[in-house]
VOROSE-112049 format. One record per residue (C-alpha): residue number from 1; x, y, z. Coordinates in nm, 3 decimals, always signed. Layout:
{n: NUM, east: X, north: Y, up: Z}
...
end
This chain:
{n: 1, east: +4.580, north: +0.100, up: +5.340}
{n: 2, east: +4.315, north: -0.012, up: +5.139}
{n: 3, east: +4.145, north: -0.390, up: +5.185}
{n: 4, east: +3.984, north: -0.518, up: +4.864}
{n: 5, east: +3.726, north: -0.788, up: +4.927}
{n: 6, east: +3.681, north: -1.123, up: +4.703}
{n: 7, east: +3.459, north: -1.129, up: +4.395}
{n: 8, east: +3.227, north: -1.295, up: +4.609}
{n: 9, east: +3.264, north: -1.142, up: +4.959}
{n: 10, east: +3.127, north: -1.347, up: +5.274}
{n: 11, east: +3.099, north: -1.257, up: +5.641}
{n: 12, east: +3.414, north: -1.221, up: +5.837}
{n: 13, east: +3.692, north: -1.006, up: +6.002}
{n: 14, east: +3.986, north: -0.798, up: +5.873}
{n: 15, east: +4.227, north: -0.760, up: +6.147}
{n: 16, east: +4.536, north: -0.541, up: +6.145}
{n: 17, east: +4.872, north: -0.593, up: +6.333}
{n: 18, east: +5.135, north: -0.257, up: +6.385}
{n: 19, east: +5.524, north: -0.404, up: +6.393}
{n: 20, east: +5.841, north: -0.242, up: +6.473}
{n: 21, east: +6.167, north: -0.290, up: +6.669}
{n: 22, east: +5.969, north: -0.289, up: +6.954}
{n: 23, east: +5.755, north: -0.599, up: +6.914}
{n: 24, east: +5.368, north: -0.627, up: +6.800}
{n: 25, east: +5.058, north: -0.368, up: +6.864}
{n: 26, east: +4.749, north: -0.559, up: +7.013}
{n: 27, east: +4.542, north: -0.657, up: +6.684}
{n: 28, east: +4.271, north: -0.432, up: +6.584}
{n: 29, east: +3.960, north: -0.631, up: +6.428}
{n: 30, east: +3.693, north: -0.472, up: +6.187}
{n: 31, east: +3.425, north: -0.745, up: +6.138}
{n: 32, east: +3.265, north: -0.727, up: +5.786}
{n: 33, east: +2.972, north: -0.825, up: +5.585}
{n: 34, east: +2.945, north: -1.005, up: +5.246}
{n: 35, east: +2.670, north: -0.968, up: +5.037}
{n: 36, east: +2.582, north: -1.093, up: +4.700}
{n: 37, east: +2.375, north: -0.848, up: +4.491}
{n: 38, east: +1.995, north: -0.921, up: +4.415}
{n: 39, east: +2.015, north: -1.024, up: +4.006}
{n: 40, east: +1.692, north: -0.947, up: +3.833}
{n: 41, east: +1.540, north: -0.964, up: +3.439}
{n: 42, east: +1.147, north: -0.897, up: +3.397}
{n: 43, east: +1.184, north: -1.095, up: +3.018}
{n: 44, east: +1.183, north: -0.947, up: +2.731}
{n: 45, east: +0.875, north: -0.640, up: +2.601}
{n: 46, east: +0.618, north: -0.826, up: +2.443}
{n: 47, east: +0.410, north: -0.695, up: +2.123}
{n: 48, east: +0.035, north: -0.763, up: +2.149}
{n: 49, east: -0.254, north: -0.678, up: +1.955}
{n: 50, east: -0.532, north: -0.469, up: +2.100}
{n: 51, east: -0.797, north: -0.662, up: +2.216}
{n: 52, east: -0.528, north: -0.916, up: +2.391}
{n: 53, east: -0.647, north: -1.009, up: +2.780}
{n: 54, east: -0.341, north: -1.192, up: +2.892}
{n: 55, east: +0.035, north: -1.268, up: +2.820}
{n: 56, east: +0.251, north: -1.533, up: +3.003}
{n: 57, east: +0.539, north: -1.303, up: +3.204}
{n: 58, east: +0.894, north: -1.495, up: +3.152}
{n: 59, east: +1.123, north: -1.314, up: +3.498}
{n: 60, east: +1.413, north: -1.500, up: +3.627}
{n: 61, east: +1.589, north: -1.383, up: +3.947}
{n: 62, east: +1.950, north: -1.505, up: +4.100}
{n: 63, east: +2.223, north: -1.443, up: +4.297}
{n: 64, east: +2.144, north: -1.264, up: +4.660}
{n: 65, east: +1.752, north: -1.378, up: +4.574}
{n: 66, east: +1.678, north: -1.718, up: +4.745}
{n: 67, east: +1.306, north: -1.766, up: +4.765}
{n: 68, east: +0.982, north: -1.570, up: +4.639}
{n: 69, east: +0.962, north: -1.340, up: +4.980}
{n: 70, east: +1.249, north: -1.161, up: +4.817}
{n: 71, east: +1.115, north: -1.029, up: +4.523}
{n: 72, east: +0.823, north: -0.875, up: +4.386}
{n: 73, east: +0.581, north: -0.771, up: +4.090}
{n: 74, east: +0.497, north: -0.418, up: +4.050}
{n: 75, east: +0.250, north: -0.342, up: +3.844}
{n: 76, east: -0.011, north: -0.011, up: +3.838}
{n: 77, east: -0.266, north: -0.155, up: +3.600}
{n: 78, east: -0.403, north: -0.476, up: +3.537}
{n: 79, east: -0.352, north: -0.795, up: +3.741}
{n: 80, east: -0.105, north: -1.062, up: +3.793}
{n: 81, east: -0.245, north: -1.407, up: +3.878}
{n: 82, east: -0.008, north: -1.554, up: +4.075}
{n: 83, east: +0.236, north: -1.287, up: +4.248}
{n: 84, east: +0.503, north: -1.543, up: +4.387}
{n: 85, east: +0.506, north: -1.673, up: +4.008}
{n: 86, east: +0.761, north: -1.563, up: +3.775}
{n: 87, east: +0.587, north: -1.661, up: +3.464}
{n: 88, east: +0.282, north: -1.587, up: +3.595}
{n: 89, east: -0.017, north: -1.466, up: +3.388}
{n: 90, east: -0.031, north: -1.089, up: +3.362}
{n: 91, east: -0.444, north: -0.974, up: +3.276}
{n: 92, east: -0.438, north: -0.654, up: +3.069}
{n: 93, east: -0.705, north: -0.427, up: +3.177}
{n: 94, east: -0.987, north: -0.370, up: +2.976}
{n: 95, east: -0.949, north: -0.170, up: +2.669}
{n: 96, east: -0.555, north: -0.111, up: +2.709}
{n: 97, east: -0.390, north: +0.077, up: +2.506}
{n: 98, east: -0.043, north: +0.234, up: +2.425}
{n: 99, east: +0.245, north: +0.098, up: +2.637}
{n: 100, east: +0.201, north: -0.085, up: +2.979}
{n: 101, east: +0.529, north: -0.162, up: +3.211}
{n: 102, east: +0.618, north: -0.396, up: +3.428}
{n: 103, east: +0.857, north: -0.380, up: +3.657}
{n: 104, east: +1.042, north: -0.650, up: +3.905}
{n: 105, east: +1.172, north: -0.523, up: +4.274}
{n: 106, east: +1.414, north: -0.686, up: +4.519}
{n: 107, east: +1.351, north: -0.693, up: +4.849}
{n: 108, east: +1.636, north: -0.549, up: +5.086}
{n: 109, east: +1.821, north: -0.924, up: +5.134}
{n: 110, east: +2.171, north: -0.718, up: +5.262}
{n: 111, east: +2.198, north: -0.392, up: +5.419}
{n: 112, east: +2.522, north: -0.382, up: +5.232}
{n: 113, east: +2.384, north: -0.457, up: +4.865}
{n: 114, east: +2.120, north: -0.179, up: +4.718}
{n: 115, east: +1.771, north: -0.288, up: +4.614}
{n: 116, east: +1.754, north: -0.361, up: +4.223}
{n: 117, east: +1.488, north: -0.365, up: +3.965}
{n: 118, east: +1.408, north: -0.424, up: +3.605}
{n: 119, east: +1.125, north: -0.359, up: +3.396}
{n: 120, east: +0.979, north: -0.474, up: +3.094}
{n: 121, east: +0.729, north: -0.333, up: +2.856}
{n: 122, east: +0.406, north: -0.449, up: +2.690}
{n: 123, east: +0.338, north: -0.263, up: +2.355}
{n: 124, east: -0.038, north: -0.258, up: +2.277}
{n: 125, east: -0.027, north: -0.240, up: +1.900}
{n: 126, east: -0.422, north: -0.083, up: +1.747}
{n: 127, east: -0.543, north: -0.301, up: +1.482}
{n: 128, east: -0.461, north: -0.235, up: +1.161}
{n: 129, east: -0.739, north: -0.101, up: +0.923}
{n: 130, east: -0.747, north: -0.060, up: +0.525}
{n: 131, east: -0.951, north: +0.102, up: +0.245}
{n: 132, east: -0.972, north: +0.075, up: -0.145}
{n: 133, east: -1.042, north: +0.330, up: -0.408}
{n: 134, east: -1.000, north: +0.362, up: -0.796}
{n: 135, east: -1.325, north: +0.372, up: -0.924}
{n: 136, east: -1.304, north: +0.393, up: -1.293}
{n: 137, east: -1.439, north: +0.375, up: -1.684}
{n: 138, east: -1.205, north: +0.294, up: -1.920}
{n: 139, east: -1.247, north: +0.169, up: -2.266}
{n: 140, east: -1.150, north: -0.176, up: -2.343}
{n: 141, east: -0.790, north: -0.251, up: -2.365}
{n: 142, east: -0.722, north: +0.061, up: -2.170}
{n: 143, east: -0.518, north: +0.087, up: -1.783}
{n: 144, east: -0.623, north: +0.285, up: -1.482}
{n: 145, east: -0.474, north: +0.209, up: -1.082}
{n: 146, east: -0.641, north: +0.108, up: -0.755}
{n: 147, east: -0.481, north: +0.303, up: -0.461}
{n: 148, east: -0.478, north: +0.084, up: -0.124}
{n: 149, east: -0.478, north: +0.304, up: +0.197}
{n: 150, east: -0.382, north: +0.092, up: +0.515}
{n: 151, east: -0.224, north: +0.151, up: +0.832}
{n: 152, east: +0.191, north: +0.142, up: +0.774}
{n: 153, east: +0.362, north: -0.138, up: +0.759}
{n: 154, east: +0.105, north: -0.370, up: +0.684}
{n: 155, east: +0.023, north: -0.637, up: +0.403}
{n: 156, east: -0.300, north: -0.601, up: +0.239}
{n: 157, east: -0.485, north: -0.924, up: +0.105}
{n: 158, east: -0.741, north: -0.844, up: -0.188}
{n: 159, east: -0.915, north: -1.049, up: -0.399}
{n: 160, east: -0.984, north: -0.917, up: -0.833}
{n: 161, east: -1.373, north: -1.070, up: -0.908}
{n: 162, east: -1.342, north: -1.475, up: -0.813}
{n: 163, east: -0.989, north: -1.519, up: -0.850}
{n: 164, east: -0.720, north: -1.615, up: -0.588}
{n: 165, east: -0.589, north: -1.377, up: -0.311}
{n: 166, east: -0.359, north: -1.132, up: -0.377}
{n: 167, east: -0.133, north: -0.920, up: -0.165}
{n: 168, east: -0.006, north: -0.596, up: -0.189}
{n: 169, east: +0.266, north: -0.423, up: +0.099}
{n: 170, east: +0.228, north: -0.101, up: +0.237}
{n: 171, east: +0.518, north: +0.067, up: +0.354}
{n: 172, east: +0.609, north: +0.393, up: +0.565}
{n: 173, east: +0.342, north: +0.631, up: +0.356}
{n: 174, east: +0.068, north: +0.416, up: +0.416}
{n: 175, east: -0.058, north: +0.388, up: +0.042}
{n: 176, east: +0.037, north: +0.104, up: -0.209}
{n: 177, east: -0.103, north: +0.160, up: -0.612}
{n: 178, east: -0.147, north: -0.142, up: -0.817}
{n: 179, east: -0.165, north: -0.113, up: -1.179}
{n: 180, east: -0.460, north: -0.313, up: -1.362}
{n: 181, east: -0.292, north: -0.370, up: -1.682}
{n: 182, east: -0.545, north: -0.374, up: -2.010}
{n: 183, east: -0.873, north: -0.501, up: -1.929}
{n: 184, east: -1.110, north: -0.627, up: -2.120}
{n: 185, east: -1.431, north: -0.678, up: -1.896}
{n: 186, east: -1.550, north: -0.495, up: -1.634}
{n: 187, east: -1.361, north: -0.604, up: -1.291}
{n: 188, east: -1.395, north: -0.593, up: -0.883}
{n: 189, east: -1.123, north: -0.513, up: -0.640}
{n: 190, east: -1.204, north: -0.658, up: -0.328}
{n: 191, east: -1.038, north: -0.588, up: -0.004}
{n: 192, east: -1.010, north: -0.966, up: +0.229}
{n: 193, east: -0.781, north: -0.822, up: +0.496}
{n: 194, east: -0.461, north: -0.620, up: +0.646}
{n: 195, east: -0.250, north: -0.729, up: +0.905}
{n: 196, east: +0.124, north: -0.585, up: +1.017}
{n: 197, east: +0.401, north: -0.751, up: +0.819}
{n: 198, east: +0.601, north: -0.823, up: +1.158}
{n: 199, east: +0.459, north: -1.035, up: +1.421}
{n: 200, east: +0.239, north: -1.039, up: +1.567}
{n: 201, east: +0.024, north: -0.944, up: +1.252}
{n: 202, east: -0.286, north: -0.884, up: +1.410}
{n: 203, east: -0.530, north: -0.959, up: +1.126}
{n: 204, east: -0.844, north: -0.752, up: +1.087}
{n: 205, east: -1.111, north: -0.877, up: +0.764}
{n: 206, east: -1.161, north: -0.551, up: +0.625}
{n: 207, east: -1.444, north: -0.471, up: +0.356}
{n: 208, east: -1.465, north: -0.231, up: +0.025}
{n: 209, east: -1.428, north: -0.213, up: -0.331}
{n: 210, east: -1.326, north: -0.088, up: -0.623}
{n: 211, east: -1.481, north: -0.159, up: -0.931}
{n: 212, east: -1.357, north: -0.039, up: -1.281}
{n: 213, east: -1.607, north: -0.039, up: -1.575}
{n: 214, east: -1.484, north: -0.131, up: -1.924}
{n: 215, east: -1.652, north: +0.021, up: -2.231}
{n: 216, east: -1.628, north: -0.174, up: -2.528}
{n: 217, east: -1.420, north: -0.028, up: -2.815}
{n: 218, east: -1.679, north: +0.146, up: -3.046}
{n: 219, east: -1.677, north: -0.046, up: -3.408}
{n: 220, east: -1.802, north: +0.034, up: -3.716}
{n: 221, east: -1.831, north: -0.109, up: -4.083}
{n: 222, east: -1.893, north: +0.092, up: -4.394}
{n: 223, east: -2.009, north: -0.173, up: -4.683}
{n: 224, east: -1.875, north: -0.175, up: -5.029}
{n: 225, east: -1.723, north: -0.114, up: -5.219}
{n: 226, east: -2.026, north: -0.046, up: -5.475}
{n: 227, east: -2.008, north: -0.025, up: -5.905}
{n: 228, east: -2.262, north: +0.164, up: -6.102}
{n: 229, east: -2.282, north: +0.356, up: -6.457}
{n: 230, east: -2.275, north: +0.681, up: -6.502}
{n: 231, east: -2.627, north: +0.812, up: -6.580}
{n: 232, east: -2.798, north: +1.208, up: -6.603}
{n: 233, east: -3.064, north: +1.087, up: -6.312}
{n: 234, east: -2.854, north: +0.795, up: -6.114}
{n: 235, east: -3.038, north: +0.541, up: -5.943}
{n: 236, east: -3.021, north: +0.606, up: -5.560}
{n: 237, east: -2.746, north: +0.330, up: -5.367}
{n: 238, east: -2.843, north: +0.201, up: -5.040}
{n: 239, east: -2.548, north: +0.158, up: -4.863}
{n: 240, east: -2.637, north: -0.196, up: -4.697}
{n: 241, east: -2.362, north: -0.347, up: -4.528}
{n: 242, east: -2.320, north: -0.090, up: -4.317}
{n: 243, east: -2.356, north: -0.027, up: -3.945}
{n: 244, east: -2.179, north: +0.060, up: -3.608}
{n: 245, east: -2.190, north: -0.126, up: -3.266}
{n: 246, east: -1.954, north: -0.223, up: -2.950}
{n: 247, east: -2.046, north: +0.103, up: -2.768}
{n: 248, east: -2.113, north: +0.311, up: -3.052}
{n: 249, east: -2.478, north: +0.358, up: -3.128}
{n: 250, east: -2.490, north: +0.623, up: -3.390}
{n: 251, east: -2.249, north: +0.703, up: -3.728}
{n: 252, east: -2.214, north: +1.013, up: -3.901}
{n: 253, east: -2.218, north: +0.954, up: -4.272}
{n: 254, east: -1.989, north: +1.218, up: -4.497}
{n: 255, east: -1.900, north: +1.219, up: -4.867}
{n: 256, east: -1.499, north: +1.254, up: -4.841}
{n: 257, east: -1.472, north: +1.265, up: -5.228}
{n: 258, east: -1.688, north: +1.263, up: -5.584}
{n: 259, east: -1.975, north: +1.503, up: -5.462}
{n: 260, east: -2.352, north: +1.344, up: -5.450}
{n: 261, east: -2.613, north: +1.339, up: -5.196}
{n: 262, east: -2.701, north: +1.154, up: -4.890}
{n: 263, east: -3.047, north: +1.053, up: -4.782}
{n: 264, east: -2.964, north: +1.088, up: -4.405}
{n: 265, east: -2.595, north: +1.175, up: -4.250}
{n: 266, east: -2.719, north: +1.001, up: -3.957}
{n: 267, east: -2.639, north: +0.593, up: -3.924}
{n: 268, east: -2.816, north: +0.390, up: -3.680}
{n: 269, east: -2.724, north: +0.036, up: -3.556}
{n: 270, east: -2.966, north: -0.083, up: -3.828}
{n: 271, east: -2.825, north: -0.154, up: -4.171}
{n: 272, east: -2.933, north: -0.027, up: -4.501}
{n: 273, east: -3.132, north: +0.266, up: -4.372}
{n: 274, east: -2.878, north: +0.515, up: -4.560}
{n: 275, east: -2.858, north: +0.571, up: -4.935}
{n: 276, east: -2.637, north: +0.797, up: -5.199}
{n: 277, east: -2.692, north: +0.911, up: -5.508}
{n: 278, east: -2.439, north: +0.993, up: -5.717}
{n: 279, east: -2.401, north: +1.361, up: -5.927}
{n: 280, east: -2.566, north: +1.372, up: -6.211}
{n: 281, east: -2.311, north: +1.233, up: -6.505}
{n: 282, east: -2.063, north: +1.226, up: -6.275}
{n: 283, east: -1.840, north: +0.887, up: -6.319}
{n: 284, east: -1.495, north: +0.851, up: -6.117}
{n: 285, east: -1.466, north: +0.743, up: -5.773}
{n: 286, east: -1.638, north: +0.860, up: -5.467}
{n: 287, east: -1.575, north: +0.796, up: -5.126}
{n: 288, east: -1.749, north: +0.789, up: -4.851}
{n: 289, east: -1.662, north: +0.780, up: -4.512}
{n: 290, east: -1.896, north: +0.688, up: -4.163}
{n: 291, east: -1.763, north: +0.784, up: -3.819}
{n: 292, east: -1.910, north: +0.623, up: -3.506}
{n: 293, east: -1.982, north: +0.882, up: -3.222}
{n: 294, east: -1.765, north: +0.884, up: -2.909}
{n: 295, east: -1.883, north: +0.696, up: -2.618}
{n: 296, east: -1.703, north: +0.833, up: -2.339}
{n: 297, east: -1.403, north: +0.737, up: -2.256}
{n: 298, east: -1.351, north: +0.586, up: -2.627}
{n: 299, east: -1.277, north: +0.738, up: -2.924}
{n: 300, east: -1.445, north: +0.785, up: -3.209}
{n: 301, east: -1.340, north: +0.544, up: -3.514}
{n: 302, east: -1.391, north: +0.564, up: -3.901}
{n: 303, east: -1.432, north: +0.342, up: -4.161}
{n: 304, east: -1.476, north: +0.398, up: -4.569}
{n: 305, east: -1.654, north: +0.276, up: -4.853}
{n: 306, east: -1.536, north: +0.345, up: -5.227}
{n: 307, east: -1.833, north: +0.369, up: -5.468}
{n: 308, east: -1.681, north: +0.367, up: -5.871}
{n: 309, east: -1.912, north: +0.504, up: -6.122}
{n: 310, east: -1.824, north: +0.413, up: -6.464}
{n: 311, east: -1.816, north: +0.578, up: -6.744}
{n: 312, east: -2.147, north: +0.502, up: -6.979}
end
């Protein structure tokens, strides 16, 4: 025969009886003890950021668990202000790291109910940290990235010259790229900060830079167009008008079409320093064409001038 006790058992006796034709046994009496069990919750794990000294603990305790001398902290680093407190302050050692627990302990309040415990866990996040790189040239109008290397999971804030802040996420790989679009000017990439994109964030000001230089496009303008006569010694043309700039700071004259001569093949940023003379008798069209150098990264660019000798 099996006796089950109540949901919530107390102190008393279970007493059995035999019967038969004969009459009634003499009762036998088992006397029994109720307990309640001990009911325990440390709170929930709490996220910090390193550098943190303290955190507010949040137990709660019930059932078997009456008063303070029946439960206690356990803890085997750092400090808890007020032991017989169950939001006391828990003091993180010095330079903590990683994962600290916590644990709560009944004391023995019933032989008949076990002890019980719960723990929770304090997660020591390091601080987030961030760098910048994409240092560039690029000639005007041109794209290039900036790469943004940060601890995962965080949000970087950056900052292009003056402007506003900016943010950028960086997910599980730990690198974001942002494209600069066309730019016209030479521009700054400034790093402002990182923190995690969960809470707690714990912000860090982080510095560095990236700075992309812009070349200006390379121009150039030929002059023209030019009419002379035809003539058996033709009267040098100075090819004013012309010149190159932006980055470029040297042409290369070269007669495309009509033959001739050229004083110097060479161009400089000063006009007029050039001139062509024509062939001998020769009447038609010539053309001439002047090509900037290359500043690096830009290309080269052309332009022409059409010089008509008429017929005498």
């Amino acid at each position: 025969i099996t006796a089950q006790s109540p949901a919530n058992p107390a102190n008393g006796n279970i007493s059995v009886v035999a019967s038969n034709i004969c009459g009634n046994s003499t009762g036998s009496t088992l006397a029994t003890t109720g307990g309640i069990n001990a009911t325990l919750d440390a709170g929930p794990d709490q996220i910090v950021c390193t550098g943190t000294t303290s955190i507010t603990l949040a137990g709660q305790v019930g059932g078997a668990i009456k008063n303070h001398n029946e439960w206690d902290w356990i803890v085997t680093t750092g400090t808890i202000t007020s032991p017989n407190a169950l939001n006391s302050v828990y003091n993180l050692p010095a330079g903590a790291s990683g994962t600290i627990t916590i644990k709560i302990l009944s004391s023995a309040t019933n032989t008949a109910c076990p002890v019980v415990e719960d723990e929770m866990k304090v997660i020591i996040r390091p601080n987030p940290t961030a760098t910048i790189s994409g240092n560039a040239t690029i000639c005007a109008g041109q794209n290039t990235t900036i790469t943004f290397t940060a601890t995962p999971n965080t949000t970087v804030t950056y900052r292009i010259g003056t402007a506003s802040n900016q943010t950028i996420a960086i997910g599980e790989t730990g690198t974001a790229t942002l494209n600069t679009g066309a730019l016209t000017s030479n521009t700054i990439y400034n790093l402002v900060s990182v923190g995690y994109t969960s809470a707690p964030a714990c912000i860090q000001s982080v510095n560095g830079s990236a700075t992309v230089t812009v070349t200006p496009l390379p121009t150039v303008t030929a002059g023209g167009p030019d009419v002379v006569c035809q003539s058996a010694t033709p009267t040098p043309i100075t090819l004013s008008g012309a010149s190159v700039g932006g980055s470029a700071t040297t042409g290369a004259w070269s007669i495309t079409s009509g033959g001739g001569t050229l004083s110097s093949t060479t161009q400089t940023s000063t006009p007029g320093t050039v001139t062509y003379t024509p062939a001998a008798n020769f009447s038609g069209t010539v053309t001439l064409t002047l090509t900037t150098n290359a500043p690096a990264p830009c290309a080269a660019v052309s332009a022409t001038r059409t010089i008509t000798v008429n017929q005498a």
